[in-house]
N, C-alpha and C positions, 0 to 999 in steps of 0.2 A: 504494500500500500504506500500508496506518496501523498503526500500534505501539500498542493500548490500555495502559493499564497501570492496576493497581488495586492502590490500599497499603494494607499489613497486616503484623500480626505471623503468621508460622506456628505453627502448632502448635493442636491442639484446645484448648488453657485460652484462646488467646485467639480464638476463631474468630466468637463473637457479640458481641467488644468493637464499641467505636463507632469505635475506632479503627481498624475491620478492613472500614468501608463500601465499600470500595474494591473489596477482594476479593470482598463481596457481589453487587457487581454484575455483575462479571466473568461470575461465577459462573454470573449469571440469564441472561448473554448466549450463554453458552456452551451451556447448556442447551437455550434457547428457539430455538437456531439452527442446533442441529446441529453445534458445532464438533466439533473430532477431540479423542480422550482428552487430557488432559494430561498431559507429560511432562518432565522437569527439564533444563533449559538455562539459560545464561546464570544462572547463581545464581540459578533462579526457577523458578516452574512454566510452562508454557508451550500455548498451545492455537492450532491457525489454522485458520481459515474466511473464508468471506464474509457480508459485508452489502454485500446490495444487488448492485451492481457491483465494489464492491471489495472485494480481499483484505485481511484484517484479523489481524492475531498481537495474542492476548491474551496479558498477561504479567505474574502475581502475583510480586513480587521476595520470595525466603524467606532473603532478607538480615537481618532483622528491620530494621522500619523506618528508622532512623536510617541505615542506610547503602543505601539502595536504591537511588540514584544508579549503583552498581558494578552491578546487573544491568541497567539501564535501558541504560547508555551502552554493555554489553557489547553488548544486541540490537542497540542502536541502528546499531551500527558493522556487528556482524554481516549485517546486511539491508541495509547501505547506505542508512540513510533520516538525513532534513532534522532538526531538533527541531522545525521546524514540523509535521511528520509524527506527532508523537507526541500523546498525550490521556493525561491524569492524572484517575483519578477518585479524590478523598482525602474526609476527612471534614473538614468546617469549623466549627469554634464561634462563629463571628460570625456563622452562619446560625441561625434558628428550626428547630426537628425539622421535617423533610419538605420545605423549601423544598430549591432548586437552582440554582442558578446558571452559567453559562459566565463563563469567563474565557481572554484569550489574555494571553499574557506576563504579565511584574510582579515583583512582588516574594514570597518566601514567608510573610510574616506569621508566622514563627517555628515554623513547622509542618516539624517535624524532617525527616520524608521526604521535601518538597520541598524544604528547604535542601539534603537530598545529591543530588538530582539536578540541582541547581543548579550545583553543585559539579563535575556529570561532563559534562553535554550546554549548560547555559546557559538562562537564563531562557524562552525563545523556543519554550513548547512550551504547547498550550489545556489546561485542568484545568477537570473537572467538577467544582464544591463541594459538595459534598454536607452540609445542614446537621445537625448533632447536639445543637446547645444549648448554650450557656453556664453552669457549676456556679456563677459567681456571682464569685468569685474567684478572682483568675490561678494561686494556690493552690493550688486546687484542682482544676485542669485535670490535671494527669498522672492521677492515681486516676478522674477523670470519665472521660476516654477510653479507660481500660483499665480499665474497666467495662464489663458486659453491657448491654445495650439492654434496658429493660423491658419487662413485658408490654402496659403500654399503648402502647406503641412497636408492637408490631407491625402493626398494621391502616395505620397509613401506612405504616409499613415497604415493606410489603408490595406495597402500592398502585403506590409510587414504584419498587422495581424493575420491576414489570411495568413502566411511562411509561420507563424508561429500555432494557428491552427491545424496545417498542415501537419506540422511536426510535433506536435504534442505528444502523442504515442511513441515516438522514439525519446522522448522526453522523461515521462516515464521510467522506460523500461533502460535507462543509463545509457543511452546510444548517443551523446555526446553530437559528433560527427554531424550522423542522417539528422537530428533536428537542426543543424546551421544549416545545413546543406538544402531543407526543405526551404527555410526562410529564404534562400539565397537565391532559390529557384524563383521567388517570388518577388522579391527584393530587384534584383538583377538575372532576369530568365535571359537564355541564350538566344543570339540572335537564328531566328527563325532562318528557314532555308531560302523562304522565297523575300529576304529583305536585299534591297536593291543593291547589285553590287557595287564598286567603282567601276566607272567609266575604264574600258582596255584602252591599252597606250596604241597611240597611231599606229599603223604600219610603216614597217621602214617603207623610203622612196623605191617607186619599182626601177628596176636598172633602166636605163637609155638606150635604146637600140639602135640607137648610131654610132654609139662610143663602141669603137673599136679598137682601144686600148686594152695591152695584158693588165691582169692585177696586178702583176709589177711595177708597169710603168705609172697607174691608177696610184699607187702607194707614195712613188717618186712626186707625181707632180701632186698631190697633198699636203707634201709637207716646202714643195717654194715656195 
């Protein structure tokens, strides 16, 4: 069994913050997969299904972020699972918009919702990064993140929850790899067969059928 967990603030003013990528995906997993309604436990919302082979509890903490650790370490204890059992999908500013990353263990790089889960289960759990951008100044990071995602934002947005829907079951079931690989396909899919190729280079000039010089002498007078 695996423990998802996706961080966010509740409530609809923040629901399309960047801060709230967490919950997005959740969301996308829950939907494209058939989980069961969601319903409030463990100070959070709650949904279970499968991918793949295994059974999966998805889990939005409506802790507001800073304390999410109290509903993470509540399922966590609740189910009887490892912290290695658990996956954090949060949002990360040290990523470019639409990149993604695996990570197992470490440290939280000052990213308040994983310090409180740090706090209740211990470093020892994989986190999906999910990038949002950098506003430029450490300054400026609280108002960047609890900001809406723009509308150019959407078309990768977009793209990258499908790849992460996609790959949830290799997610799962520890396949590393096949879930980048699936986002990647979606992310950046390969260019199709029938996309336009470049232009072919000219053809050489056809010879002159008057020149009736050898290639020798051709070679000679080329270079006077």
């Amino acid at each position: 069994m695996k423990l998802f967990v996706g961080l966010g603030n509740p409530g609809a003013k923040y629901a399309q913050n960047r801060h709230n990528i967490g919950f997005m995906a959740l969301d996308r997993i829950a939907e494209d997969h058939g989980f069961a309604p969601w319903r409030s436990k463990f100070q959070g919302l709650v949904s279970e299904g499968r991918l793949g082979t295994e059974k999966v509890i998805l889990l939005k903490p409506q802790t507001f972020m800073n304390l999410s650790g109290q509903s993470v370490g509540e399922a966590m204890r609740f189910y009887k699972l490892d912290s290695s059992d658990v996956v954090v999908f949060h949002d990360e500013i040290d990523l470019a918009p639409g990149k993604l990353r695996l990570k197992s263990g470490g440290g939280h790089a000052g990213h308040n919702g994983l310090r409180s889960i740090h706090q209740h289960i211990g470093p020892h759990y994989d986190r999906v990064r999910l990038g949002v951008g950098h506003p430029g100044h450490k300054d400026k990071v609280p108002g960047y993140v609890l900001s809406d995602f723009a509308k150019a934002d959407q078309d990768w947005l977009d793209d990258q929850m499908r790849g992460i829907s996609d790959g949830a079951a290799h997610l799962a079931q520890d396949e590393g790899p096949k879930f980048l690989n699936a986002v990647a396909l979606r992310v950046a899919p390969p260019r199709s067969s029938t996309t336009p190729s470049k232009p072919a280079a000219k053809p050489a000039a056809e010879p002159d059928p008057e020149d009736q010089r050898s290639p020798l002498q051709k070679l000679v007078d080329k270079f006077k």
